[in-house]
N, C-alpha and C positions, 0 to 999 in steps of 0.2 A: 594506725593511720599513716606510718612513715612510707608505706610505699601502696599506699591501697589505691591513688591515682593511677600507678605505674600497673598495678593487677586489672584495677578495671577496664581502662584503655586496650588492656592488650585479649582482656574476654570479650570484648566485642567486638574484635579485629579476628576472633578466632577462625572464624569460617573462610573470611578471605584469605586469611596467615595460610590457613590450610590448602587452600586450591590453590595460591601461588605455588606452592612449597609444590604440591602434588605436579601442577601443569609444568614446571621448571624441570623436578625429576625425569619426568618425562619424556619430555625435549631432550634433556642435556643426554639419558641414555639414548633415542636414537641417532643421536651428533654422533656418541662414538661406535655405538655398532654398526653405522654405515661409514666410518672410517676406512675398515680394511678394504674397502669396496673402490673407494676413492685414493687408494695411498699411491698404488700406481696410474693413475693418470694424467700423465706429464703435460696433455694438451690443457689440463684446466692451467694447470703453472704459466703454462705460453700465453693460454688469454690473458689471464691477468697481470702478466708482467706486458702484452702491449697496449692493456686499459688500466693501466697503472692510478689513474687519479678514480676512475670511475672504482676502482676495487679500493681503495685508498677510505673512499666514502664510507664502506664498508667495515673498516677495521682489516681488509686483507692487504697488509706488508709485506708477508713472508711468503715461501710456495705452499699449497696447499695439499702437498704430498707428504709433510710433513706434521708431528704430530702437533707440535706450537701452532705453527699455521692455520693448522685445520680448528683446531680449537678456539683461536684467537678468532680465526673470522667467522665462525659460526658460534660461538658464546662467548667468549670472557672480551673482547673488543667491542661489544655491543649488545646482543639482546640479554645478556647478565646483567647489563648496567642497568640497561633500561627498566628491567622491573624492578630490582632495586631503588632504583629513583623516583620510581612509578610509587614502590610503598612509601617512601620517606618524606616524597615531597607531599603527597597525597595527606598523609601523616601531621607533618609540617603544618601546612597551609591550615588542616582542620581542625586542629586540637587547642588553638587558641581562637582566631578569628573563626571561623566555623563555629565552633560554641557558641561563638559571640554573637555569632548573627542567627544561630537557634534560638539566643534568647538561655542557655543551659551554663553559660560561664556566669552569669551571676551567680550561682547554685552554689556552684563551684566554688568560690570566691568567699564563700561566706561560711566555709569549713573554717573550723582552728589549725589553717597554716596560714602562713604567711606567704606572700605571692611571692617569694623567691623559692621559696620549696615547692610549690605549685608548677613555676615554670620549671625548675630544677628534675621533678618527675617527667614533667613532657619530655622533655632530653631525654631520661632514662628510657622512656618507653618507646621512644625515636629510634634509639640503638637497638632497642630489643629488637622490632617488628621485623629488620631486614636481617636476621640471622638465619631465621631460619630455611628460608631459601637461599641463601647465600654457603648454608651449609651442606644443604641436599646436592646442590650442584657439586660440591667437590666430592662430596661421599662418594658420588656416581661419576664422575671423573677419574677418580681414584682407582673404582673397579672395573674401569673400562679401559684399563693392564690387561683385562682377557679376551681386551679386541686390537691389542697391540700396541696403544698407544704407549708412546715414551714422555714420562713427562714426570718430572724432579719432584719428589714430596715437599719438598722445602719449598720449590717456586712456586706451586700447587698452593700452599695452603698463605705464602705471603701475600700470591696476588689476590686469596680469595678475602681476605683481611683487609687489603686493600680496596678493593672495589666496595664491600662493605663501610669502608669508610669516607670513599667516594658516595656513597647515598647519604651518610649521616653528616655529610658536609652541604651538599644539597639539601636534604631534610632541615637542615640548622639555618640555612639560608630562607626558605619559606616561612620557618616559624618566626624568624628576625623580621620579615618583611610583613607576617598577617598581625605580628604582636604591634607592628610600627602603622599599621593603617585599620587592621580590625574587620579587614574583606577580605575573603578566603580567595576569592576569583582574583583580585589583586597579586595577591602571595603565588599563586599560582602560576598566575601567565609572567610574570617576570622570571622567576623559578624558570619555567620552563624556558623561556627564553635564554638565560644564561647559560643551563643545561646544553640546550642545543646549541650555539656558539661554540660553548666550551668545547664540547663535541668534535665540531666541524672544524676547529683550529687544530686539536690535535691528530686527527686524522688525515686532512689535507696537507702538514705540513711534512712528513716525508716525500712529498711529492712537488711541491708549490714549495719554490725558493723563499718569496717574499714574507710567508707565512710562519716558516720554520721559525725564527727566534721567539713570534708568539706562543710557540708551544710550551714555553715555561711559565705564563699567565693559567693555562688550562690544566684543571684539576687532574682529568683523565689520563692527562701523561705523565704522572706521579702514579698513578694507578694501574692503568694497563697497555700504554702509548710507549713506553721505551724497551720491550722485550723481556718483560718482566718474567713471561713464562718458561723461557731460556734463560737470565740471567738471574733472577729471583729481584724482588723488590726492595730495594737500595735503602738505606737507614734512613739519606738524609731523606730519600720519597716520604717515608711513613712519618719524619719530624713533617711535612709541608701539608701533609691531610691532614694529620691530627692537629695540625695547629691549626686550619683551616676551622675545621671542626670545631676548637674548644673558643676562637676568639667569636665566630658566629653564633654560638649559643650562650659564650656570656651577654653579647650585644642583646639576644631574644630575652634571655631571664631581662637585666637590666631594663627594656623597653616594654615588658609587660606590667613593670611596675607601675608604667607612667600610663596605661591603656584604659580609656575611659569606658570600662563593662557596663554593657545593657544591662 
C-alpha cells in the first residue's frame, strides 16, 4: 500500500498519458522537419520583428530562422506548456476535490493511511503524469539533428525539466486550492486563471516596458521566458520552480488534512 494510490491514479490516466504522449510526439516531429523548409525565410524574421508584441503573445522573441527560435515559438514557449499544465492542473484540480464531489474520497480516506501520505501520493502521481510527454518531446527534438536543427543537449534537456516543473507547480497549485474549497471547478478556474496571467506577463514583457519587471512574479520565465534554449536553464531558475513546487504542495498535504470528505 506505500504507493498503490500513486499506481492507481496513474492506470487510469493510462490511455490519456498515452494519446498526449502519442499527439505531442507527433506535433513536436513535424515542428522539426518543416524546419529546414522555414530556416531560410527571412521574411517571416521581418514580420515578426515589425509585430513585435503580437508574436511576443506567442512566445516568438527570437528570428525564426533560427533553430531556438523556431523551436521556442512553436513548442517549448507554449503549446509544450500547455499540455503540460493541461495534465497537472487537470490532475490537480481532480484528485482531491474531484473525488470529493464523486462522492469516491471518502473510500479513499478510509484506507490505513493517514491523510498526509494520502495527499503525499497525489504529489507523487502529480509529478509522474507530466513526464511522459514531456519526455517524448525532447526524445523527438533531440533526433530532429537529422533535419538540422542546432540545439545544446544540456539546454535541451534543462529546459525540458523545467517546463515539467512549471506543470507540477501549477498542478500543486490546483491541488492547494481543490483540497482548500473541495470544488474541482473552483481549483480549476482560478488555476487557470493564474496560468494565463502568469503567461501573459512573461511574454508581453520583452516588449511592454511597464510589464518587464513583472516578469520575475511569473513562473514561465524561470522556465522558458529568459533563453533558456540558448543559454540553458540557470540554477537559481530551477531553485524558484522547485520551491515553487515544494512550498505549494506542502500547503495542499497540510489543507487536506483540515478538508471536510463526503
Amino acid at each position: 500500500m506505500t504507493a498503490g494510490l500513486v499506481r492507481l491514479d496513474l492506470l487510469l490516466r493510462r490511455r490519456s498519458l498515452v494519446g498526449y504522449s502519442l499527439g505531442i510526439g507527433v506535433y513536436a516531429f513535424v515542428i522539426v522537419a518543416l524546419y529546414p523548409a522555414f530556416r531560410n525565410e527571412t521574411g517571416l524574421d521581418q514580420f515578426t520583428s515589425e509585430n513585435a508584441t503580437l508574436a511576443a503573445l506567442f512566445g516568438i522573441t527570437e528570428p525564426l530562422s533560427s533553430s531556438s527560435g523556431w523551436l521556442n515559438a512553436n513548442l517549448y514557449a507554449n503549446f509544450l506548456p500547455l499540455i503540460v499544465l493541461l495534465i497537472t492542473i487537470g490532475y490537480g484540480a481532480g484528485c482531491i476535490a474531484g473525488q470529493n464531489e464523486e462522492g469516491t474520497l471518502g473510500l479513499v480516506v478510509t484506507l490505513p493511511l493517514t491523510r498526509n501520505r494520502i495527499a503525499l501520493q497525489k504529489v507523487v502521481a502529480m509529478c509522474l503524469v507530466a513526464v511522459p510527454v514531456s519526455a517524448v518531446a525532447a526524445i523527438v527534438v533531440f533526433a530532429g539533428r537529422g533535419f538540422d536543427l542546432q540545439v545544446d543537449t544540456g539546454a535541451l534537456i534543462g529546459v525540458t525539466i523545467a517546463v515539467l516543473l512549471l506543470g507540477i507547480g501549477f498542478g500543486a497549485l490546483a491541488l492547494l486550492i481543490g483540497a482548500l474549497t473541495g470544488s474541482r471547478a473552483t481549483a480549476l478556474g482560478i488555476t487557470a486563471m493564474v496560468a494565463a496571467a502568469a503567461y501573459l506577463v512573461n511574454s508581453l514583457a520583452p516588449v511592454v516596458s511597464w510589464i518587464r519587471p513583472a516578469r520575475l512574479v511569473s513562473p514561465f520565465y524561470y522556465a522558458v521566458g529568459n533563453n533558456q534554449l540558448i543559454d540553458g536553464v540557470s540554477f537559481s531558475s530551477f531553485v524558484v520552480l522547485i520551491g515553487i513546487a515544494v512550498v505549494l504542495s506542502c500547503g495542499a498535504v497540510i489543507a487536506f488534512r483540515r478538508l471536510d470528505v463526503d
